[in-house]
PDB file of N, CA, C and O in Angstrom, chain B, residues numbered from 101:
ATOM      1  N   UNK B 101       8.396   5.452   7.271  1.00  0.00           N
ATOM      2  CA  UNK B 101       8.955   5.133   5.982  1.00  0.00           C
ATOM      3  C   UNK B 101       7.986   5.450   4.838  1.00  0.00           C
ATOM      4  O   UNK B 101       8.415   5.983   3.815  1.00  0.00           O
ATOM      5  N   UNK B 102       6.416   5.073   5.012  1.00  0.00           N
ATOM      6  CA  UNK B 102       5.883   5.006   3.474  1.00  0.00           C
ATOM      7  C   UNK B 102       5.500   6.799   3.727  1.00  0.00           C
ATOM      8  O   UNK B 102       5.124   7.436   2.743  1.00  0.00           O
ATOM      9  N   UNK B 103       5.630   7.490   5.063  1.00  0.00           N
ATOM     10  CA  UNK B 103       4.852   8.866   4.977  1.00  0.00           C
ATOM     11  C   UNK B 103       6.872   9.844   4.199  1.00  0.00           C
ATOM     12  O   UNK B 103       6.989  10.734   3.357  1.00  0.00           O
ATOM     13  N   UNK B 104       7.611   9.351   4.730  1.00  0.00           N
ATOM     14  CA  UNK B 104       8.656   9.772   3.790  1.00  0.00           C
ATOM     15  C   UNK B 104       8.745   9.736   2.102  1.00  0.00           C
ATOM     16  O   UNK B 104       8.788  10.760   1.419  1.00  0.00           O
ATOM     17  N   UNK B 105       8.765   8.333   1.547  1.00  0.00           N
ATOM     18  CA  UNK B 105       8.024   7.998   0.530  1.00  0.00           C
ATOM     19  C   UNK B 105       6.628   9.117   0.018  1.00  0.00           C
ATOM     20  O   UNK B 105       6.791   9.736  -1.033  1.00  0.00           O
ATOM     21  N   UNK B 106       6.049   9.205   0.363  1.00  0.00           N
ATOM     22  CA  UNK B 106       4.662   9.519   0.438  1.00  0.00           C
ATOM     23  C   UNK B 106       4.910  11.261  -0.096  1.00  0.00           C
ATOM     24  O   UNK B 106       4.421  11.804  -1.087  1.00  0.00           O
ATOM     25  N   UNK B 107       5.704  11.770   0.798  1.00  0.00           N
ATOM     26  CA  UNK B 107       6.210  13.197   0.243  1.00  0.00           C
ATOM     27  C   UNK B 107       6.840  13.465  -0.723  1.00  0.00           C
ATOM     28  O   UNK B 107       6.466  14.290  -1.557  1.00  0.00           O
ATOM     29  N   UNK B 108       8.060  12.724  -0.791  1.00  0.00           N
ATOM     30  CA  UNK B 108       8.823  12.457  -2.325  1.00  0.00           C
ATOM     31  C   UNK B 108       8.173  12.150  -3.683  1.00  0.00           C
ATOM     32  O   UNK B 108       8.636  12.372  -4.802  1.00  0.00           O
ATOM     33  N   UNK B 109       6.912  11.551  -3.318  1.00  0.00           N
ATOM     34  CA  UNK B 109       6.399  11.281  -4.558  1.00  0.00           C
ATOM     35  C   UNK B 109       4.884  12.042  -5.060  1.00  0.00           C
ATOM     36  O   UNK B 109       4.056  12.056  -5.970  1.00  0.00           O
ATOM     37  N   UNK B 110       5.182  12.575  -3.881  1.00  0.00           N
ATOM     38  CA  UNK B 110       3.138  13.856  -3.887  1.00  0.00           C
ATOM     39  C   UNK B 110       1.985  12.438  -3.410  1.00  0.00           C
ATOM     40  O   UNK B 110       0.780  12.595  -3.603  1.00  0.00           O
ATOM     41  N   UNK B 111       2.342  11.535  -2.992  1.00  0.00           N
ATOM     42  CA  UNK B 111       1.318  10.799  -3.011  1.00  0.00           C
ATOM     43  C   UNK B 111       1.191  10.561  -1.577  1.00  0.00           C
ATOM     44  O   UNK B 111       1.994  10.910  -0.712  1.00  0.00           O
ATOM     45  N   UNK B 112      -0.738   9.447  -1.302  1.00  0.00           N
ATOM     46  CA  UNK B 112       0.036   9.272   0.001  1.00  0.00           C
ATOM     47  C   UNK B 112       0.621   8.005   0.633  1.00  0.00           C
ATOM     48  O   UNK B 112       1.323   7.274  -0.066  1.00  0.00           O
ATOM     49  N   UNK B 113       0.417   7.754   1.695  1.00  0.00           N
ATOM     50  CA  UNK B 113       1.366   6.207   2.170  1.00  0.00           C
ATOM     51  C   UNK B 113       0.533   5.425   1.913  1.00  0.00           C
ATOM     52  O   UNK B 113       1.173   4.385   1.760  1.00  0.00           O
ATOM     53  N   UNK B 114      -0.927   5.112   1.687  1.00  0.00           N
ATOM     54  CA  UNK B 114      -1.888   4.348   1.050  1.00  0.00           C
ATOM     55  C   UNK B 114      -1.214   3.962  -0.108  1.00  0.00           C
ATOM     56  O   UNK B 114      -1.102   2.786  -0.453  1.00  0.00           O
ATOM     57  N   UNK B 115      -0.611   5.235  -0.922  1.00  0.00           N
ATOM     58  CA  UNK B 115      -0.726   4.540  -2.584  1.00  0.00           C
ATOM     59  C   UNK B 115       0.454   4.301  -2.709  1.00  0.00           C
ATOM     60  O   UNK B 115       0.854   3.596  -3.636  1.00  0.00           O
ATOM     61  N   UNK B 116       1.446   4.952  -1.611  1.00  0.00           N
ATOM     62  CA  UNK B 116       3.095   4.232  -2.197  1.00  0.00           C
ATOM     63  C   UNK B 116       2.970   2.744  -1.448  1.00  0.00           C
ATOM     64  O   UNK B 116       3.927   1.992  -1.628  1.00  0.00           O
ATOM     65  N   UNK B 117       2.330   2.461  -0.969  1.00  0.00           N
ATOM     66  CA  UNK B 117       2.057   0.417  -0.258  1.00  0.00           C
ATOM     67  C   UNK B 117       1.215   0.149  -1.488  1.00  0.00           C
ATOM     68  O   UNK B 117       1.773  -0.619  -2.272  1.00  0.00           O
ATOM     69  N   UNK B 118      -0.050   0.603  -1.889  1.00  0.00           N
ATOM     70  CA  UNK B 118      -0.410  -0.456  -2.944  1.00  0.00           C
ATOM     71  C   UNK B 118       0.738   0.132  -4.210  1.00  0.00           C
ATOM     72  O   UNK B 118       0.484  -0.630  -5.142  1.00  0.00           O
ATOM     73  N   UNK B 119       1.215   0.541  -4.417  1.00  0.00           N
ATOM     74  CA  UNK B 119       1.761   0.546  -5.918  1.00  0.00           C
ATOM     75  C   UNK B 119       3.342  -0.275  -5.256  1.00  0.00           C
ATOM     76  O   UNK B 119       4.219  -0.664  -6.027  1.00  0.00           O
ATOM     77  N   UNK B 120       3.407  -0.361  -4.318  1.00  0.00           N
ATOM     78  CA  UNK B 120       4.928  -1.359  -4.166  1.00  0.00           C
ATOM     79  C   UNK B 120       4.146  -2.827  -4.708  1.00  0.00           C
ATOM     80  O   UNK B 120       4.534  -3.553  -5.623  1.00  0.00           O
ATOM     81  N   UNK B 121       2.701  -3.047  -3.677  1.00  0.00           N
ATOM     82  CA  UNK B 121       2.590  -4.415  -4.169  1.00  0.00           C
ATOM     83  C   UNK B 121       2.526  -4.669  -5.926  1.00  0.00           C
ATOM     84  O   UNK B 121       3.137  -5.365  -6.738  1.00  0.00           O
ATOM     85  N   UNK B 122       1.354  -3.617  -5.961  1.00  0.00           N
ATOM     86  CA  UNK B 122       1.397  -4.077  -7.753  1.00  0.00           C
ATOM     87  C   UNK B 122       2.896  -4.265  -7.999  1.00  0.00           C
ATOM     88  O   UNK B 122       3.233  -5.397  -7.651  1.00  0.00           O
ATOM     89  N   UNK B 123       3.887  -3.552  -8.473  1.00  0.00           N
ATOM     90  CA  UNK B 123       5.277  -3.627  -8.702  1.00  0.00           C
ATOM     91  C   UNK B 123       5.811  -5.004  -8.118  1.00  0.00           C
ATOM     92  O   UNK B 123       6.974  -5.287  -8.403  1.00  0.00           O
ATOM     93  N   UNK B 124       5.270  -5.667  -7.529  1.00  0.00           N
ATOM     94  CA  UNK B 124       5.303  -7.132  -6.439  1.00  0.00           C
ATOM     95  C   UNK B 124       4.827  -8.471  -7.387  1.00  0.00           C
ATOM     96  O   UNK B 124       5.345  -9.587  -7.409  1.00  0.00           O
ATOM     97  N   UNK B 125       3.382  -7.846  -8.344  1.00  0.00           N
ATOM     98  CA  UNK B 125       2.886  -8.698  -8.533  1.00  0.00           C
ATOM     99  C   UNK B 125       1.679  -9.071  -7.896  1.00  0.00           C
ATOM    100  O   UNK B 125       0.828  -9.884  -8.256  1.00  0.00           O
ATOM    101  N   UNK B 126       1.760  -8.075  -6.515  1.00  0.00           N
ATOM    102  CA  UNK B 126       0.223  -8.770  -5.751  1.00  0.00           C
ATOM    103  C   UNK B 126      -0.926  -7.639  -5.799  1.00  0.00           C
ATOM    104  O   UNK B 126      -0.548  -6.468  -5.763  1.00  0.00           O
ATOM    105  N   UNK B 127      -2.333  -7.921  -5.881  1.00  0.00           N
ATOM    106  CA  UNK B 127      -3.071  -7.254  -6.289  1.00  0.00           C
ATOM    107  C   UNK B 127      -3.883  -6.591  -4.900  1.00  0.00           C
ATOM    108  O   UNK B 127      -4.696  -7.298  -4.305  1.00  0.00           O
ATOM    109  N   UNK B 128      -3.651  -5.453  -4.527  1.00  0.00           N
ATOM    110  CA  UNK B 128      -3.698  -4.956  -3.727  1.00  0.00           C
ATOM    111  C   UNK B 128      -5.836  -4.652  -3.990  1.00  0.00           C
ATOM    112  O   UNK B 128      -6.420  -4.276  -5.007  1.00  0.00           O
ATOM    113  N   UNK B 129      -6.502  -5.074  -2.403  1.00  0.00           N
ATOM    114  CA  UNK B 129      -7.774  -5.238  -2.661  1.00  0.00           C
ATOM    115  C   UNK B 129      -8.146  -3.919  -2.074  1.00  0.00           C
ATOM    116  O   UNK B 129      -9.201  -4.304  -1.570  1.00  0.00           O
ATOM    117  N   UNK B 130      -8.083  -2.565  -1.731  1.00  0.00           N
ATOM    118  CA  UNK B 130      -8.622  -1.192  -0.982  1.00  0.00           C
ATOM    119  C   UNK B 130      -9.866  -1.517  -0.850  1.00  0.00           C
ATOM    120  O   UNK B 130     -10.328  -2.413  -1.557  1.00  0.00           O
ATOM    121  N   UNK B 131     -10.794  -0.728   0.254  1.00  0.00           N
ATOM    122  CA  UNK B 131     -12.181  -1.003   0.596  1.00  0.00           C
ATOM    123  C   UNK B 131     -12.104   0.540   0.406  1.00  0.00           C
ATOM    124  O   UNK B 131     -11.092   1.236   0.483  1.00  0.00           O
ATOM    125  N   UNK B 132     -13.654   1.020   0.084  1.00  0.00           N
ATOM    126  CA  UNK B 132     -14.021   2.458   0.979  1.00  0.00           C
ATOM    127  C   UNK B 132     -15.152   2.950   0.008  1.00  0.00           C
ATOM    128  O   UNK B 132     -15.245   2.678  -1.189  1.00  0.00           O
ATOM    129  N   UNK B 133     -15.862   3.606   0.643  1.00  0.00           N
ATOM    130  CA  UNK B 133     -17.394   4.190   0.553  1.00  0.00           C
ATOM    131  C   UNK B 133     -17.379   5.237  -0.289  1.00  0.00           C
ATOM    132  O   UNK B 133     -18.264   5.477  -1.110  1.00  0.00           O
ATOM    133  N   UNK B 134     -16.017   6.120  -0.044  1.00  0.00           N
ATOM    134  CA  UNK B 134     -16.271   7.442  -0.077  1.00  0.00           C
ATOM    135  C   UNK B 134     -15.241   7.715  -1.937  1.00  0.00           C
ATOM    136  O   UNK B 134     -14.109   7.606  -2.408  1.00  0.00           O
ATOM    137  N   UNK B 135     -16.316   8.016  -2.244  1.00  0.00           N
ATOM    138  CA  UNK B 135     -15.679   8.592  -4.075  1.00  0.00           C
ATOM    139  C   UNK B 135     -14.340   8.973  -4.581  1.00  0.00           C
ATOM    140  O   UNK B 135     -13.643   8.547  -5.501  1.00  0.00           O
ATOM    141  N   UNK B 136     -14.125  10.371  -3.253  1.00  0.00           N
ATOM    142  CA  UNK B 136     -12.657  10.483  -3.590  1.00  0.00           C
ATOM    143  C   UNK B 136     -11.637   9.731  -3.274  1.00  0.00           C
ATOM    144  O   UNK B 136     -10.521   9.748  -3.793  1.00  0.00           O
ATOM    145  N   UNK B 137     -12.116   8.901  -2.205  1.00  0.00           N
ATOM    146  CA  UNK B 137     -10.935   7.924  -1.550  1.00  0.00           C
ATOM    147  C   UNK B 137     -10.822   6.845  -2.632  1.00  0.00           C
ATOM    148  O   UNK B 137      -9.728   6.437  -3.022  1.00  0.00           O
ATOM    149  N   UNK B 138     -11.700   6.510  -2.983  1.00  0.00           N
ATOM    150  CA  UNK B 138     -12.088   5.335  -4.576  1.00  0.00           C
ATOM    151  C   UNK B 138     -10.821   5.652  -5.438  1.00  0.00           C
ATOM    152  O   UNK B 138      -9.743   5.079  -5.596  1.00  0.00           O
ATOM    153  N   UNK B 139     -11.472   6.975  -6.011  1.00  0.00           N
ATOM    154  CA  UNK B 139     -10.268   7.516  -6.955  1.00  0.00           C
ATOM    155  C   UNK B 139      -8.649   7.567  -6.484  1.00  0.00           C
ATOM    156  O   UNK B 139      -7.703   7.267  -7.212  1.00  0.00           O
ATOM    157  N   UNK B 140      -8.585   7.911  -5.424  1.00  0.00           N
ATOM    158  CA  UNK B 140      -7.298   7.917  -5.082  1.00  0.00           C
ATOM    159  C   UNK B 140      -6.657   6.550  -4.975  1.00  0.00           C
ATOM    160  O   UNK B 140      -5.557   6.236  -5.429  1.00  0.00           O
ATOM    161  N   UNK B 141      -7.720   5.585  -4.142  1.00  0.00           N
ATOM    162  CA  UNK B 141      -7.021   4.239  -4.181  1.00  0.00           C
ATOM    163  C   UNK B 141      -6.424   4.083  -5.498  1.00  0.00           C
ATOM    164  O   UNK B 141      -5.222   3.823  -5.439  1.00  0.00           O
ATOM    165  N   UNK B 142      -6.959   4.173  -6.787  1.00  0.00           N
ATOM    166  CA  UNK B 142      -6.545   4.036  -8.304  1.00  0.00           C
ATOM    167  C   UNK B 142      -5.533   4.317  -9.114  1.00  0.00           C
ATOM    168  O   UNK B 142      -4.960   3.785 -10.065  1.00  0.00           O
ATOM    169  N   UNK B 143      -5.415   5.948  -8.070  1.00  0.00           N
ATOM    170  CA  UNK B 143      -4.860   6.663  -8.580  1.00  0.00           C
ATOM    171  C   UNK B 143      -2.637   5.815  -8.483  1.00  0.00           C
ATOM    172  O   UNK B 143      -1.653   6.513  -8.236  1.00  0.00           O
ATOM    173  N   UNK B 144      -2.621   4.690  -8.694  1.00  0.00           N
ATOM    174  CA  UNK B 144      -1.442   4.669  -8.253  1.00  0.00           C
ATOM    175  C   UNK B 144      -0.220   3.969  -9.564  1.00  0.00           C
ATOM    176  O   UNK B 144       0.775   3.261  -9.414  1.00  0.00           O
ATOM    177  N   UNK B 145      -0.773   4.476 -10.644  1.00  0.00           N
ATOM    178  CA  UNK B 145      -0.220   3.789 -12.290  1.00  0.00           C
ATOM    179  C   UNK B 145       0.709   5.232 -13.102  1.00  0.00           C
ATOM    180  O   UNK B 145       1.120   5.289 -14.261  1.00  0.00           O
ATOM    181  N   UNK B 146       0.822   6.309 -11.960  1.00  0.00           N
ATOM    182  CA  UNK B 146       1.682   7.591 -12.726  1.00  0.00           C
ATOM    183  C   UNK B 146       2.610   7.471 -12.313  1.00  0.00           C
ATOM    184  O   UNK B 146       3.375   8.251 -12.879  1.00  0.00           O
ATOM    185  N   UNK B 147       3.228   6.765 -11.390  1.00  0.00           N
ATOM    186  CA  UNK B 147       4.218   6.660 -10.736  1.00  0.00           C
ATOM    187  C   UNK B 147       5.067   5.343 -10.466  1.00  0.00           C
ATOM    188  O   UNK B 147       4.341   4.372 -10.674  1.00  0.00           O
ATOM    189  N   UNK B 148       6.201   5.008 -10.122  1.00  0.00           N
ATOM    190  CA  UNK B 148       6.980   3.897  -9.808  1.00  0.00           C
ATOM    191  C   UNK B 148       8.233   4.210  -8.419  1.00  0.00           C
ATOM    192  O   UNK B 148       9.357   4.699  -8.537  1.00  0.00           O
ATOM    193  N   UNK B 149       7.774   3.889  -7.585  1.00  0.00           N
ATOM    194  CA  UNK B 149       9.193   3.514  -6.630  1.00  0.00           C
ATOM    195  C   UNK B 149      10.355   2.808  -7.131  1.00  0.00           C
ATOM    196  O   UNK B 149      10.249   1.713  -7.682  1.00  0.00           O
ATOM    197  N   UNK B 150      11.459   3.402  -6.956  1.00  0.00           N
ATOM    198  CA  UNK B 150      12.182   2.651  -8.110  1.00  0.00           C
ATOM    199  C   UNK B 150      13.790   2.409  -7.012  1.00  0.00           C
ATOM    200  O   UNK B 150      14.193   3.339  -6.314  1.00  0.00           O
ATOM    201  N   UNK B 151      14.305   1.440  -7.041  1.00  0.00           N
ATOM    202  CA  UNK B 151      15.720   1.461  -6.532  1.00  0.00           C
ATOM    203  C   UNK B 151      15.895   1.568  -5.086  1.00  0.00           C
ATOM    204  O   UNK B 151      15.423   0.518  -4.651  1.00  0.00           O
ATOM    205  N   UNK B 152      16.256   2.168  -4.247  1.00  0.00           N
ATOM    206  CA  UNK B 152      16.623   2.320  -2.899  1.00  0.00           C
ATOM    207  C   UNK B 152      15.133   2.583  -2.188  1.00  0.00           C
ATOM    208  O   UNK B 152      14.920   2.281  -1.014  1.00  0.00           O
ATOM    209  N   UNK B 153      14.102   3.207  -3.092  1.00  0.00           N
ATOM    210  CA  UNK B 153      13.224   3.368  -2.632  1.00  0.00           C
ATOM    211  C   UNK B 153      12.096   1.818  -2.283  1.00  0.00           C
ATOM    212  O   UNK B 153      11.394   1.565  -1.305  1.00  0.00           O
ATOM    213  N   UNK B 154      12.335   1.082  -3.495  1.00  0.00           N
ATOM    214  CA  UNK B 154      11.895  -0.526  -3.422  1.00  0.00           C
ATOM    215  C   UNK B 154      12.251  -1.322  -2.329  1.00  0.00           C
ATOM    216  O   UNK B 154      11.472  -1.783  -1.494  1.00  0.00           O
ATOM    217  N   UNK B 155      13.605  -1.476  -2.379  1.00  0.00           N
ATOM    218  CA  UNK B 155      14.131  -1.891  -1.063  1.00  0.00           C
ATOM    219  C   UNK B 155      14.014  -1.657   0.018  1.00  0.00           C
ATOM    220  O   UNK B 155      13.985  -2.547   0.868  1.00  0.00           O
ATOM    221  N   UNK B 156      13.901  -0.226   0.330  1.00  0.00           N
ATOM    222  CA  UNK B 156      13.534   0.193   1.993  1.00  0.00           C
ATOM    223  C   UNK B 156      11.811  -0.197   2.148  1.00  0.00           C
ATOM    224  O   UNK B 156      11.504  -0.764   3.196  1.00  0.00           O
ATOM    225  N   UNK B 157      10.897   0.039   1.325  1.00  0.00           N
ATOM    226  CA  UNK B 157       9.714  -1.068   1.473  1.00  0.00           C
ATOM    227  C   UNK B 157       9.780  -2.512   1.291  1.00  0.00           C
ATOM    228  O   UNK B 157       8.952  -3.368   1.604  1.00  0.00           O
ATOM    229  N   UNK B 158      10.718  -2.607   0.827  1.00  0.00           N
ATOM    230  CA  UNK B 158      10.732  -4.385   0.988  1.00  0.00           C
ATOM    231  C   UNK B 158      11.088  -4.607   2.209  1.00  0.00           C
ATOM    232  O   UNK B 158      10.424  -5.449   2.814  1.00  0.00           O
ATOM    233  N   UNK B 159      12.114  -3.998   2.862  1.00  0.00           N
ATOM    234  CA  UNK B 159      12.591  -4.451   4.357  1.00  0.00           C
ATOM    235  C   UNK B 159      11.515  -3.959   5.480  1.00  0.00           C
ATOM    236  O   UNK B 159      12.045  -3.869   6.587  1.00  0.00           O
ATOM    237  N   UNK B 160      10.220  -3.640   5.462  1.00  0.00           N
ATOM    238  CA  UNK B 160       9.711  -3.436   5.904  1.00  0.00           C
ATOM    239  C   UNK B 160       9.179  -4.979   6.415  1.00  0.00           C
ATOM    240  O   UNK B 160       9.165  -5.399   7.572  1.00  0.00           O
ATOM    241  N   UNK B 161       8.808  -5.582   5.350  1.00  0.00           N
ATOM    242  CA  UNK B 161       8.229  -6.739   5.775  1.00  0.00           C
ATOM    243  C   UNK B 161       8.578  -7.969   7.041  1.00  0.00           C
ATOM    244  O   UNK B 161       9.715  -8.236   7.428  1.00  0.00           O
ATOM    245  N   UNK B 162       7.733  -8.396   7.379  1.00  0.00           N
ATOM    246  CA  UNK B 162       8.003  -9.132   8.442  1.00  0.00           C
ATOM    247  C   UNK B 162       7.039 -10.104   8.442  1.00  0.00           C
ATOM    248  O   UNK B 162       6.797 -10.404   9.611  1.00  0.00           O
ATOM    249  N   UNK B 163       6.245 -10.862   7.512  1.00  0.00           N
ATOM    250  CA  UNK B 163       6.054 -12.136   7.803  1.00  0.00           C
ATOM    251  C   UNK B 163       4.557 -12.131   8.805  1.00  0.00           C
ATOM    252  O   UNK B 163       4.069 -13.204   9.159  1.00  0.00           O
ATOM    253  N   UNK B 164       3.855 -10.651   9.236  1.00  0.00           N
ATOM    254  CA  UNK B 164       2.992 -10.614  10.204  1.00  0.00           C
ATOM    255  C   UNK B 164       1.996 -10.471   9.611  1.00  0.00           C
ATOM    256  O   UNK B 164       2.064 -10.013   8.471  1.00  0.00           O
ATOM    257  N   UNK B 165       0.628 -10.842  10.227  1.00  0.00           N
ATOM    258  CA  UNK B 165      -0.333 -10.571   9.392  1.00  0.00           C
ATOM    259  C   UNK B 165      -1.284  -9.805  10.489  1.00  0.00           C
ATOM    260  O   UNK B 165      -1.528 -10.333  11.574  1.00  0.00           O
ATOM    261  N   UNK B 166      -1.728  -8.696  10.172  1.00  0.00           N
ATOM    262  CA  UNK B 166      -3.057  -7.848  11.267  1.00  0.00           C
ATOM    263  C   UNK B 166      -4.404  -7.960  11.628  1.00  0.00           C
ATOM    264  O   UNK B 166      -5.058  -7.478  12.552  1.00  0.00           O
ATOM    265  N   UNK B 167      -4.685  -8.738  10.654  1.00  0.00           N
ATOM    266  CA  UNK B 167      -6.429  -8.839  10.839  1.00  0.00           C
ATOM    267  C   UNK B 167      -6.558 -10.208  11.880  1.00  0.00           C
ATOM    268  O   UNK B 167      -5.859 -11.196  12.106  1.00  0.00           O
ATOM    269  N   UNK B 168      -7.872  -9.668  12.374  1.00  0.00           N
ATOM    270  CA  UNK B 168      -8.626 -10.945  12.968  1.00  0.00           C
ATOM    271  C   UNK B 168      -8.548 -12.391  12.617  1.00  0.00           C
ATOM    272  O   UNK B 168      -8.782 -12.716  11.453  1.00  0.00           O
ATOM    273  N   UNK B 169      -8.233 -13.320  13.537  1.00  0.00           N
ATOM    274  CA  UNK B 169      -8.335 -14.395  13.003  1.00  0.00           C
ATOM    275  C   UNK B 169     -10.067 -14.740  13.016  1.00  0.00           C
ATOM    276  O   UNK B 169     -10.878 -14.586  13.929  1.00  0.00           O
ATOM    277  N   UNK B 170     -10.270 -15.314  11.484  1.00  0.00           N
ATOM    278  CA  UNK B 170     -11.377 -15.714  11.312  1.00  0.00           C
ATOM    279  C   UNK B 170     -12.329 -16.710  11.912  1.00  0.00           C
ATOM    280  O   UNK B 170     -13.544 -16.696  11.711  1.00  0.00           O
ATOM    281  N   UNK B 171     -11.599 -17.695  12.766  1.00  0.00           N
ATOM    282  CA  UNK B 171     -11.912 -18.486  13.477  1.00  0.00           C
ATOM    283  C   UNK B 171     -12.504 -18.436  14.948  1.00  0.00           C
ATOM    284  O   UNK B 171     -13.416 -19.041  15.511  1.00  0.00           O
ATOM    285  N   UNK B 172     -11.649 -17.512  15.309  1.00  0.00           N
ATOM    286  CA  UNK B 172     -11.891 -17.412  16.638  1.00  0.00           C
ATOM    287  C   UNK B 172     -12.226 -15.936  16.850  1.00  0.00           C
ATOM    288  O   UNK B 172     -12.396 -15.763  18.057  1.00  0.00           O
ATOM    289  N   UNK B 173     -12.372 -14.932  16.241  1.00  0.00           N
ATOM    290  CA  UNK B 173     -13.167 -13.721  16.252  1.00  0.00           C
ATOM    291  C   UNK B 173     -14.329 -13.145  16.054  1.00  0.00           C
ATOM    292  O   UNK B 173     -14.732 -12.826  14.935  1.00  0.00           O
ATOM    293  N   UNK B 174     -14.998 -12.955  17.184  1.00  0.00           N
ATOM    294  CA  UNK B 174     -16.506 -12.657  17.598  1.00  0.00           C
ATOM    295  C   UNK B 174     -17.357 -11.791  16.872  1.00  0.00           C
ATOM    296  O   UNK B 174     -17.532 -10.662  17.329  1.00  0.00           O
ATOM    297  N   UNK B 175     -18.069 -12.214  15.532  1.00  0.00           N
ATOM    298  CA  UNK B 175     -18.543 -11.216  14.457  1.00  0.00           C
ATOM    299  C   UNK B 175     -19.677 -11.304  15.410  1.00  0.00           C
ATOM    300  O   UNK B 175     -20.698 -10.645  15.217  1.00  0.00           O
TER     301      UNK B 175
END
């Protein structure tokens, strides 16, 4: 879904997920080392998902969360 997205809009599936959240309201936090990846994380304020396209990322969601639990994961 976001690599479909991702073509339609020249961008990639990184920036059509953070620019759904901004459009959400939630402030999407990117990590990364590398300069151009920096810029690109940023790069996501020329554009808007708009209409059918909003919705099919909204139904994506499911309530799951991926990372490690902090508690019980062996740093």
């Amino acid at each position: 879904m976001p690599q479909n997205l991702a073509r339609k809009y020249g961008k990639t599936p990184a920036q059509i997920l953070m620019r759904r959240n901004v459009q959400q309201g939630i402030i999407p936090i990117p990590k990364s080392k590398n300069p151009a990846r920096l810029a690109e994380n940023i790069a996501v304020f020329d554009f808007a998902p708009e209409g059918e396209d909003m919705v099919a990322l909204g139904g994506m969601h499911q309530n799951r969360r991926t990372s490690h639990d902090p508690l019980t994961f062996d740093f």
